[in-house]
C-alpha positions as CSV (number, residue, x, y, z in Angstrom):
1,X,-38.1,95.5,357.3
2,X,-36.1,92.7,359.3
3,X,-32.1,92.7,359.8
4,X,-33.0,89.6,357.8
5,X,-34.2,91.0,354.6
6,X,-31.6,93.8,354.7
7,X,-29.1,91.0,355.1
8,X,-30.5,89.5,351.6
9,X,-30.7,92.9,350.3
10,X,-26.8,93.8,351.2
11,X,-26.3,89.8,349.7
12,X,-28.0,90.7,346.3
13,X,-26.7,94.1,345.8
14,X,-22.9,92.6,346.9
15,X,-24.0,89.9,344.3
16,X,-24.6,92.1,341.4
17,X,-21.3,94.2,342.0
18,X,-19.8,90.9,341.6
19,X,-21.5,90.0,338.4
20,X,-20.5,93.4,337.1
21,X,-16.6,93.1,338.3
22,X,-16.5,89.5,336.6
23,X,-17.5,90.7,333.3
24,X,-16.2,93.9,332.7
25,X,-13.0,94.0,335.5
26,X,-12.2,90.0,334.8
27,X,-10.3,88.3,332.1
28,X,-11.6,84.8,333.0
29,X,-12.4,82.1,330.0
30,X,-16.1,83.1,329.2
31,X,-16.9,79.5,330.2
32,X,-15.9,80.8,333.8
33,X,-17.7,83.8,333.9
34,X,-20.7,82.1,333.0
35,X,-20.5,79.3,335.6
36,X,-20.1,82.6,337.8
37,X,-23.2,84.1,336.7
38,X,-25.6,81.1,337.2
39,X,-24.3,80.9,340.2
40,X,-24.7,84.6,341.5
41,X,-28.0,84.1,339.9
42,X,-29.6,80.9,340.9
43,X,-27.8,80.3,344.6
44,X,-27.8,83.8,345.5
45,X,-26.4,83.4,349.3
46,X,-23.9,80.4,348.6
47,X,-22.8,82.2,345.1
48,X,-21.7,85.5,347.6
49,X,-19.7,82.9,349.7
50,X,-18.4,81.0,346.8
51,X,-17.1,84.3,345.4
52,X,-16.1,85.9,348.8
53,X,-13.6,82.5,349.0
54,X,-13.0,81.6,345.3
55,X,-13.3,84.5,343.4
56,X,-12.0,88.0,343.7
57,X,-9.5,87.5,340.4
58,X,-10.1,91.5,339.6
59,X,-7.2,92.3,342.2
60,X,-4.6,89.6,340.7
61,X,-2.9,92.4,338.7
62,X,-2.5,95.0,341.0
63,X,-1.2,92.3,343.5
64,X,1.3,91.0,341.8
65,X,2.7,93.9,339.8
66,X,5.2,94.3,342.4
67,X,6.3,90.2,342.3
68,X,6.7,90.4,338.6
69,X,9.3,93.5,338.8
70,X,11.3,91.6,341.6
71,X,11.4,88.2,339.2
72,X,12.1,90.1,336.1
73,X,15.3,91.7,338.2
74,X,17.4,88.7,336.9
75,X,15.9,88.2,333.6
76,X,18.8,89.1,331.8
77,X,20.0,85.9,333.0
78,X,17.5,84.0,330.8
79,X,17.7,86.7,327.9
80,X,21.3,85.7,327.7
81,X,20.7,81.9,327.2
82,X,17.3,82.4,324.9
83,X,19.9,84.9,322.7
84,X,22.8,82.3,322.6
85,X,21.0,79.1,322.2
86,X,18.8,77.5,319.3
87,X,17.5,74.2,318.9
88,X,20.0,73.4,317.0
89,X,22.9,73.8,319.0
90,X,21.7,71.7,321.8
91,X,23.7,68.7,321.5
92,X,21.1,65.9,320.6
93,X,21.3,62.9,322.9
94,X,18.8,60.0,324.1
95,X,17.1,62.4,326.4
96,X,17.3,65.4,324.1
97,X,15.8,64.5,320.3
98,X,14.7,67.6,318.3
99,X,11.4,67.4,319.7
100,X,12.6,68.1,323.6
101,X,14.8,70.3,322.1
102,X,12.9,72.5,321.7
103,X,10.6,71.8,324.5
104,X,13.6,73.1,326.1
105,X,13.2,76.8,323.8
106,X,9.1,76.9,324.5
107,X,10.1,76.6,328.5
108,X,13.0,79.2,328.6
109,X,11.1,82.0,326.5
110,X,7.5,81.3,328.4
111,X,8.5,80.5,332.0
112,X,12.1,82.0,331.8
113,X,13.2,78.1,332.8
114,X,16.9,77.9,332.0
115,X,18.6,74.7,330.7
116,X,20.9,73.0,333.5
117,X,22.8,70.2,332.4
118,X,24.5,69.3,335.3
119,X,22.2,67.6,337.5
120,X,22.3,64.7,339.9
121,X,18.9,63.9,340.5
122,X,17.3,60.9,342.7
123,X,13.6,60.2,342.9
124,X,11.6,59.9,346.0
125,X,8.2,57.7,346.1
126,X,8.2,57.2,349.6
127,X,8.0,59.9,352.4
128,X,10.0,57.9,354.6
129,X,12.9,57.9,352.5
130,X,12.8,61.5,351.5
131,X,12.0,63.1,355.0
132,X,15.0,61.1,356.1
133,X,17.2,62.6,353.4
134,X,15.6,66.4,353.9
135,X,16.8,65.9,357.3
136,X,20.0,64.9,356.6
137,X,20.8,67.1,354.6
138,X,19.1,69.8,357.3
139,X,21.6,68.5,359.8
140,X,24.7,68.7,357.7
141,X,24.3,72.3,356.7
142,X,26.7,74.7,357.0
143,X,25.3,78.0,356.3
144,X,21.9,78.4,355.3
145,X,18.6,76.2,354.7
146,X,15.7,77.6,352.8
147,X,12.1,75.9,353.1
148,X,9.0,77.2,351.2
149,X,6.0,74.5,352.0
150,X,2.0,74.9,351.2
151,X,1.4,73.0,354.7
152,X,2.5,72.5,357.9
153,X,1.3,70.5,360.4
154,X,1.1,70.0,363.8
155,X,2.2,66.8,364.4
156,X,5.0,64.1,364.7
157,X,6.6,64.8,361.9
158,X,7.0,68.9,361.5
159,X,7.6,69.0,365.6
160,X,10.7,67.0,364.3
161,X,11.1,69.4,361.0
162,X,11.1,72.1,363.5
163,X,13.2,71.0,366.0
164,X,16.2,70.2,363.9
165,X,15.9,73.7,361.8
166,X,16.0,75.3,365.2
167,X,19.4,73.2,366.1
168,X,21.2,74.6,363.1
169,X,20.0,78.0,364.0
170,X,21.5,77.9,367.1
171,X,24.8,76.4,365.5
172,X,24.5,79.8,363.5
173,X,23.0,78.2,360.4
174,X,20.9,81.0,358.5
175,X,17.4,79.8,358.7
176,X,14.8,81.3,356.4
177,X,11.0,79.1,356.1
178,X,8.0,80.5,353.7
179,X,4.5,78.9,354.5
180,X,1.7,79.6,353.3
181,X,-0.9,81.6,355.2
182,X,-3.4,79.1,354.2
183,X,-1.9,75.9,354.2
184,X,-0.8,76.5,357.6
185,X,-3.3,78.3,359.0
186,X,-3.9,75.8,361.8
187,X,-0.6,76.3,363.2
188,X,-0.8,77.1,367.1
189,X,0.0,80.7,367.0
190,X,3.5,80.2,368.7
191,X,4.4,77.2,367.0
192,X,7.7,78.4,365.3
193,X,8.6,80.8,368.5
194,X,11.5,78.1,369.7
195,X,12.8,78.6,366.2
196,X,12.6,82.0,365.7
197,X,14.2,82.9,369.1
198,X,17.3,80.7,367.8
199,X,17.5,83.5,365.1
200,X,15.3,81.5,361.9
201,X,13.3,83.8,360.4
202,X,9.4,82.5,359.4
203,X,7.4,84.4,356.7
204,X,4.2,83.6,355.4
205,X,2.6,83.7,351.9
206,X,-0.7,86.1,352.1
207,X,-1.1,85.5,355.9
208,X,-4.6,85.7,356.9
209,X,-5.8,88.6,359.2
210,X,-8.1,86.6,361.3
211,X,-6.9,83.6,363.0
212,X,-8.6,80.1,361.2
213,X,-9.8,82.7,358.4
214,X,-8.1,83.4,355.3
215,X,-10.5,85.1,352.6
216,X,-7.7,83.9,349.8
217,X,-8.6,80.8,348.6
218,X,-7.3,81.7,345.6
219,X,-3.3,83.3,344.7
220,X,-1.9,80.2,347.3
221,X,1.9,79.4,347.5
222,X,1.2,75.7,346.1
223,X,5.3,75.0,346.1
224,X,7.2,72.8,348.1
225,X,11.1,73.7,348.0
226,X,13.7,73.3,349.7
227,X,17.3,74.4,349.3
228,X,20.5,73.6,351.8
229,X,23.9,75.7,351.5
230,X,22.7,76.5,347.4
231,X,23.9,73.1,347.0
232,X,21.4,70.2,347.1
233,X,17.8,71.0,346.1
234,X,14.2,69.1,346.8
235,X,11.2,69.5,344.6
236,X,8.2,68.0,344.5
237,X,4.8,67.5,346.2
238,X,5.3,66.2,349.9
239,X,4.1,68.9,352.6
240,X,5.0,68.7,356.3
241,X,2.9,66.4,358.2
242,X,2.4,62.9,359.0
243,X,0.0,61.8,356.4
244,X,2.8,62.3,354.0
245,X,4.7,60.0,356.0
246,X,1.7,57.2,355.6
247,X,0.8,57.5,359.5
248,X,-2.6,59.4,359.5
249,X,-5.2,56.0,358.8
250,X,-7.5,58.3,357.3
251,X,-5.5,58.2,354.1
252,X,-3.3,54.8,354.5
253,X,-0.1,54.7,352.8
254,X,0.8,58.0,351.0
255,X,2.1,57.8,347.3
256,X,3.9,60.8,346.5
257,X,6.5,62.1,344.4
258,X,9.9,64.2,344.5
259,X,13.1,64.9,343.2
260,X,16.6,65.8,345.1
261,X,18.8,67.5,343.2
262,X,22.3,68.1,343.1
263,X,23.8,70.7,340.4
264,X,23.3,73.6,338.8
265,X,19.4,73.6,338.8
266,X,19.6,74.1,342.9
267,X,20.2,77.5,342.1
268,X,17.1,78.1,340.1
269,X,15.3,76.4,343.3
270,X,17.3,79.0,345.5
271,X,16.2,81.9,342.8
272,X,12.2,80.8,343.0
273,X,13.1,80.6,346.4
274,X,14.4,84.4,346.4
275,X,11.4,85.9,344.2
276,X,8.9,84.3,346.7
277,X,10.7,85.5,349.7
278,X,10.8,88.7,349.5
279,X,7.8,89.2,348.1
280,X,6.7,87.7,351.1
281,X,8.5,89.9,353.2
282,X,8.2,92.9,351.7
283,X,3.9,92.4,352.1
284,X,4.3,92.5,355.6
285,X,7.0,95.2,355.9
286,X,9.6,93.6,357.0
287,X,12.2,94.7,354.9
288,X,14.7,94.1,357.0
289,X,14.7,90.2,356.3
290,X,15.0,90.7,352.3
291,X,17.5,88.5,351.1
292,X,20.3,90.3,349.0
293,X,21.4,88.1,346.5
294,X,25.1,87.3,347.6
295,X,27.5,84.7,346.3
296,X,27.0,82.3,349.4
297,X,23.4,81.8,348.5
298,X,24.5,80.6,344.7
299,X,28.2,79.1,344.8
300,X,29.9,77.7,342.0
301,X,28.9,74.0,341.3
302,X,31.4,71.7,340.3
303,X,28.9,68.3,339.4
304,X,29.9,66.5,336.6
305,X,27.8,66.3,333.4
306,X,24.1,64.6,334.3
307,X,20.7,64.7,334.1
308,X,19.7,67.7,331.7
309,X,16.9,70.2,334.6
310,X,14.3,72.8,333.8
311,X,13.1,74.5,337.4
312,X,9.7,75.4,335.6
313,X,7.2,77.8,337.8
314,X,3.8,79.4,337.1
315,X,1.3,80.9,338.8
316,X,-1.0,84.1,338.6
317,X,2.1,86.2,338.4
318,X,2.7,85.0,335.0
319,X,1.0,85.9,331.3
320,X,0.9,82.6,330.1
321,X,1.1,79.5,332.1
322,X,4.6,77.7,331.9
323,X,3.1,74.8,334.1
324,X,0.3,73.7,331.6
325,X,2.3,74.4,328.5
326,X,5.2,71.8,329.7
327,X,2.5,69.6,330.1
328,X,1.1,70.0,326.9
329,X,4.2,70.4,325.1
330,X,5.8,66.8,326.4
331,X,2.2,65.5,325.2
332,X,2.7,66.7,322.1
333,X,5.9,65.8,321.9
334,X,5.5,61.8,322.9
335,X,6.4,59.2,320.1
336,X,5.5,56.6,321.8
337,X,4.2,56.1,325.8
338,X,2.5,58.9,327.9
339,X,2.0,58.2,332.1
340,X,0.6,60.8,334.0
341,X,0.0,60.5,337.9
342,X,-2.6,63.2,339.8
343,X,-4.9,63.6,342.5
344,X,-7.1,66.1,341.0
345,X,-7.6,66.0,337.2
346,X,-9.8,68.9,336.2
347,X,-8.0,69.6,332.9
348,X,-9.0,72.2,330.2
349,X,-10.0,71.7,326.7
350,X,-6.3,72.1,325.4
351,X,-5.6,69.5,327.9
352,X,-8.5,66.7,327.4
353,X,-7.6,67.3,323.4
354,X,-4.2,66.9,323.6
355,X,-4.6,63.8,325.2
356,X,-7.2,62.6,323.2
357,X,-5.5,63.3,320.2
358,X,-2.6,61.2,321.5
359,X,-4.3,58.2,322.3
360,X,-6.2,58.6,318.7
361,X,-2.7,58.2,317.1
362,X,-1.9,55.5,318.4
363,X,0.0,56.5,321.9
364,X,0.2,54.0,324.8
365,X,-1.6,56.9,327.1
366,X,-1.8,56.0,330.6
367,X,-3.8,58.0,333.7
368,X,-3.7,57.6,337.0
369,X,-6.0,59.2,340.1
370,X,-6.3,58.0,343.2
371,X,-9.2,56.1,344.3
372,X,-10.7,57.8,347.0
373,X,-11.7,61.9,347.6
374,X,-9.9,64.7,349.6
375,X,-11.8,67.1,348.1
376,X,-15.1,65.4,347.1
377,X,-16.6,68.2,344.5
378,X,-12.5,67.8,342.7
379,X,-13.0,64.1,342.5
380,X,-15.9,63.6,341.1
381,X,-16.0,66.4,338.8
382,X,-12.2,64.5,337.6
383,X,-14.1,61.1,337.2
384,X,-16.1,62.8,334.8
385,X,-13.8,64.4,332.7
386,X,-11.7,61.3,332.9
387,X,-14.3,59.1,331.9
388,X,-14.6,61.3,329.0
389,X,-11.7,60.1,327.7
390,X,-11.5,56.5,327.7
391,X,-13.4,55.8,324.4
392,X,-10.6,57.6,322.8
393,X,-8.1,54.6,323.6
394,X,-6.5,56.1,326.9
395,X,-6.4,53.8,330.0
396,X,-7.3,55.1,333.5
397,X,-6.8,54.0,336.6
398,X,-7.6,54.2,340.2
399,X,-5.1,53.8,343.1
400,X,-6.2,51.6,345.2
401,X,-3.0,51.1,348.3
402,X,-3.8,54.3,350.0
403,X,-4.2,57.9,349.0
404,X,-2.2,59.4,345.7
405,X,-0.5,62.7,345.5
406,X,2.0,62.0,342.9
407,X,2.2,65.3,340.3
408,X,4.2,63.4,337.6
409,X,4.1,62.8,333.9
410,X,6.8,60.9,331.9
411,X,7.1,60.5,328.4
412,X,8.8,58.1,326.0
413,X,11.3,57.2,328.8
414,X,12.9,60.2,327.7
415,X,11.5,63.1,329.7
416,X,9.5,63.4,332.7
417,X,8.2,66.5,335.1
418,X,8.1,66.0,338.8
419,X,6.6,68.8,341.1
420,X,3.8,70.3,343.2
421,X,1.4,71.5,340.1
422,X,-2.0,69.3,339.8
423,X,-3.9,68.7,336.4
424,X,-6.1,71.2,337.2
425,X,-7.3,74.5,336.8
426,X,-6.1,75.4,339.8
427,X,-2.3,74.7,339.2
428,X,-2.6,76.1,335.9
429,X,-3.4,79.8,336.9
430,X,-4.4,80.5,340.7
431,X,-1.6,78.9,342.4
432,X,1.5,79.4,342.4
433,X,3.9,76.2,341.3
434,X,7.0,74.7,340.8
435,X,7.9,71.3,339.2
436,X,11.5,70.0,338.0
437,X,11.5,68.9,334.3
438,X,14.1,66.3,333.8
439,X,15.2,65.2,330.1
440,X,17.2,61.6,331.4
441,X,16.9,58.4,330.1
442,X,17.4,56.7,333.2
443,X,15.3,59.0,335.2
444,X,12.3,59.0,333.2
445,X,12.7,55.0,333.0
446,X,12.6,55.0,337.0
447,X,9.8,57.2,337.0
448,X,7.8,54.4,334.2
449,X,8.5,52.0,336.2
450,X,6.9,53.4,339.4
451,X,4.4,53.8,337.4
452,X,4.0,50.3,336.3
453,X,4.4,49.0,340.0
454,X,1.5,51.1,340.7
455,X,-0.7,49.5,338.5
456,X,-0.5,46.6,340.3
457,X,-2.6,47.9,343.2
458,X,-5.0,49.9,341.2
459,X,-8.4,49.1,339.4
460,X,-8.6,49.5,335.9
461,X,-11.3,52.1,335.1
462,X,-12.6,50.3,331.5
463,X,-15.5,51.8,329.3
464,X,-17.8,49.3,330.3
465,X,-17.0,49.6,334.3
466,X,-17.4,53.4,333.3
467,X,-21.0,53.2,332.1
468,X,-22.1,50.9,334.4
469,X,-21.9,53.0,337.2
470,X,-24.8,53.9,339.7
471,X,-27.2,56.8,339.4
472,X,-26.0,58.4,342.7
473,X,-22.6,58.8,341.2
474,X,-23.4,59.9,338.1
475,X,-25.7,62.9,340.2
476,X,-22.4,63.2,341.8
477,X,-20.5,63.9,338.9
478,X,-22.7,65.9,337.3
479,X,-22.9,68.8,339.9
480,X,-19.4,68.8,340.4
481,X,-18.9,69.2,336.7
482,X,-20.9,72.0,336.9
483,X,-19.2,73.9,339.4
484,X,-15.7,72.8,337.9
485,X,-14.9,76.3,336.6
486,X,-14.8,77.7,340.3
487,X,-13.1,74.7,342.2
């Protein structure tokens, strides 16, 4: 027998254990499990890989028993607010009709997202404009900045990030960053030495054991937060690196979105922030950075009545999933317009329902993708589903000026979420998210508007341009369809 046949032999066996642990060890939606098995079953050798990379759900519990102890320790917190507030004693206002209201009740007892109603918030389209303000605000710190970012790159850009979060360090600013062991895996190895050795501290999120190889594909810090002296707060989807900033050609100008926020919602960002800390931490035993929850890191905020904020996370840390719900809820919840903004838009049956159902009765329901592919299998498998959906009434379209990142939705120029979480399976269970849900007139109208600008340099994806398109992209879609369940 040749060391190749064994190697099939260990391949088969290895796939069969899989098959086993997905169906009896897995709570996966059976339309998963099965996309699983025909793929164990028919592509033997790329199934193993697929799985080694993709799959590997059966440890999630065990993981993440000790992250849901850590973010329960301030529960009492949210308790307090779910047992003193009902629907009916939020004050109704433009932004807040009885139908956000209680939005507002579904998002505090699922994701444990309390109400902030305190909030200055401006909105950020351009990386320019909000890398200039992240650094500002970086430079005028006075005692601590917190950073938790999917990527880093090496580049322009997070050379500068760098450089600046080491000055403050040295100026005895408490310096605390959380990447991602994925997202930045391509990081030169001493890359955040300088900083470190000006006394920041740099953790990462499920660091891979092998340099350039992280067997976690799944379970990824998706978040991009960023908190300065508990004070002023950024959410959104930019990551660190040039292409946000529209400089890599590849990609062209980059439309993204995020939120800065002043009020009382920083401090849920400087909570989420906490939780994913020391989790961090604590996974590579080094409990001597764990963040004690002292009154510098959450001071009293004095803002003025504003913008009404949820700080709304999910991930595979939690039972049900606070990210999709929001979504579904402000769906459900539109009178009138719905405008949604994503680069990957892989969405479930609750999802492509609720939409559907919207546009059915008569809702101005509006989707946006961008027109060109990161992740070729996520694109085309999202043209399908999208396409799906236009002879229900909802309008698509594809962004032509660049590359698209924007997470948004906003709704009846009443409401509107702004973070890192996708339309897709991915951000709906195996990553972990943030986004900021804002009930404001004026924000929500800002956010339409975008919207509406954007139109002007996108292509209108109509039924008929739909059905007319060529063979090779329909094979295209179809085989990213089918592997939809896993991407």
């Amino acid at each position: 027998m040749t060391i190749t046949d064994l190697v099939l032999i260990a391949i088969l066996v290895s796939d069969l254990i899989f098959a086993l642990t997905i169906v009896f060890f897995d709570t996966k939606n059976p339309a998963d499990v099965w996309a699983w098995l025909l793929v164990l079953y028919f592509l033997p050798v790329l199934g193993f890989v697929l799985y080694i990379f993709l799959g590997q759900n059966y440890r999630k519990k065990k993981m993440f028993r000790l992250k849901q102890d850590a973010d329960r320790a301030f529960t009492r917190l949210i308790e307090l607010q779910k047992s003193e507030l009902k629907a009916s004693e939020i004050p109704a206002t433009d932004h807040l009709s009885a139908s956000f209201r209680r939005m507002v009740l579904m998002l505090i007892e699922d994701g444990a997202s309390i109400l902030t109603t305190n909030n200055q918030i401006k909105v950020y389209t351009d990386g320019s404009e909000k890398f200039a303000d992240l650094i500002a605000a970086i430079k005028a710190a006075r005692d601590h900045v917190h950073l938790e970012y999917y990527i880093w790159r090496d580049d322009v850009l997070s050379h500068e990030m760098r450089d600046v979060l080491t000055q403050r360090a040295r100026a005895g600013v408490k310096v605390k960053l959380l990447c991602d062991g994925l997202g930045c895996a391509r990081l030169p190895r001493h890359f955040f030495d300088e900083l470190k050795n000006a006394g920041g501290q740099v953790a990462f999120f499920f660091p891979s054991l092998l340099r350039f190889l992280n067997l976690r594909s799944n379970f990824r810090n998706h978040r991009k937060i960023a908190v300065i002296d508990g004070k002023i707060g950024f959410v959104g989807g930019f990551n660190i690196g040039d292409e946000y900033l529209g400089k890599v050609r590849k990609w062209g100008y980059w439309r993204d979105a995020a939120v800065r926020i002043a009020g009382s919602a920083v401090l849920l960002c400087q909570l989420r922030f906490f939780f994913d800390w020391n989790y961090a931490v604590k996974e590579q035993h080094l409990e001597e950075r764990h963040l004690d929850y002292e009154h510098r890191y959450f001071p009293d905020v004095t803002t003025p009545a504003g913008a009404s904020v949820q700080i709304v996370s999910g991930g595979p840390d939690t039972y049900w999933n606070p990210i999709k719900e929001s979504y579904l809820k402000m769906i459900n919840s539109a009178t009138d317009t719905i405008y949604l903004q994503t680069p990957y838009f892989i969405p479930d049956d609750s999802v492509r329902d609720a939409l559907r159902i919207a546009a059915l009765s008569g809702l101005d329901v509006r989707i946006m993708i961008p027109n060109r592919p990161d992740h070729p299998f996520v694109y085309w498998a999202g043209l399908s589903f999208l396409g799906q959906l236009l002879d229900s009434g909802i309008r698509a379209y594809t962004y032509d000026n660049g590359f698209l990142h924007a997470k948004t939705i906003v709704v009846d120029e009443v409401a509107a979420s702004v973070g890192s979480a996708n339309w897709d399976l991915r951000s709906f269970g195996l990553n972990f998210e943030t986004n900021a849900v804002i009930y404001d007139t004026s924000v929500a109208r800002w956010l339409k508007e975008a919207f509406v600008k954007d139109m002007s340099v996108c292509t209108e994806l109509t039924p008929e341009r739909y059905a007319n398109r060529s063979v090779i992209i329909k094979l295209k879609e179809s085989i990213s369809r089918l592997f939809s369940g896993l991407l």
